[in-house]
C-alpha positions, 0 to 999 in steps of 0.5 A: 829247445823249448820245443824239444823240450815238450816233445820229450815229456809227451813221449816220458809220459806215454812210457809204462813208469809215468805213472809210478813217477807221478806218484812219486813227484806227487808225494814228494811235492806234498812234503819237502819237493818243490815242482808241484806234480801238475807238472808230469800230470798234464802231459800225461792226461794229454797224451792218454785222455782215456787214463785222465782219472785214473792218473789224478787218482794216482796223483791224489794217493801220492799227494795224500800219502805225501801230505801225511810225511809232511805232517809228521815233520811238522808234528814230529821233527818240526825243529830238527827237519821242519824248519831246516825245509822252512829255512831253504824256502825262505817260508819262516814268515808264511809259516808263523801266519799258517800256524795262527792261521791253522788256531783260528781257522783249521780246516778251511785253510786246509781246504783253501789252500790245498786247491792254490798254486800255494806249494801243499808241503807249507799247509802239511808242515804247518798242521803237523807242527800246530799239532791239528787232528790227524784224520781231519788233516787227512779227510780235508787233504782227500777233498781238496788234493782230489778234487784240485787233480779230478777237476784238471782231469776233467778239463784235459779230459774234456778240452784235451785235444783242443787243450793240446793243439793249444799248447803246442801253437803257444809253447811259448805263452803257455811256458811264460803263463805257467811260469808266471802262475808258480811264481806268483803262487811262491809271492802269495805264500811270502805276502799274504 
């Protein structure tokens, strides 16, 4: 089933509208959707390495304009939609340490925590609802989204036949591994 599984999102990510729905589940993620877009762009950069570049620029744009919806919840709706986003997640205690964490630090927890497993809607929410600079807020989710999605890029691009071959022998670990890694990103988030 696992098998089956993968072989479908290979052959999904070939098709001509992956990359308007990596784009999508990229904006979507960075403000209220749980499965974080790494998730459509490593098929997708291991099905056409060449395209590997072009499919983390399209994923930073979604990211990016997803992290400027997830700002404006915090900054604007923070009570009506925030905390109802918040709530679902279980996330009212991360988000209390983000936004004491946002007076004291800014950017740099921007920055740190754009490139974790660490679901990006908490760091968006939080910045608009600690009311941060807008274009700070902006300029820092260009570096870290851009540069957490060019580095795997680069990295499927580089390994990605070897990457791929990989995969395909150790579904099971890989799956396992992945999982393990999402899971352990949502305790981080709850304990730290």
């Amino acid at each position: 089933m696992l098998r089956n599984f993968y072989n479908t999102v290979i052959a999904l990510s070939e098709r001509p509208a992956a990359p308007v729905w990596l784009f999508a589940i990229a904006f979507a993620e960075a403000s209220f959707f749980p499965i974080p877009p790494d998730a459509l762009l490593i098929p997708m950069a291991l099905a056409q390495p060449r395209k590997a570049f072009w499919f983390a620029f399209i994923c930073t744009c979604g990211s990016v304009l997803g992290g400027a919806l997830g700002y404006a919840i915090g900054f604007f709706l923070l009570d009506k939609l925030a905390q109802p986003i918040i709530h679902v997640y279980h996330y009212e205690a991360a988000f209390a340490g983000f936004q004491a964490k946002f007076a004291q630090y800014g950017v740099w927890v921007i920055l740190i925590k754009g490139l974790t497993p660490i679901p990006y809607k908490i760091v968006t929410i939080a910045a608009g609802a600690a009311a941060f600079s807008f274009p700070l807020f902006m300029g820092a989710s260009v570096v870290t989204r851009g540069g957490r999605f060019f580095l795997l890029a680069t990295l499927l691009r580089i390994f990605g036949e070897s990457v791929r071959e990989f995969i395909e022998k150790r579904l099971g670990l890989v799956t396992s591994l992945v999982a393990a890694g999402i899971v352990g990103g949502f305790l981080i988030l709850k304990f730290v």
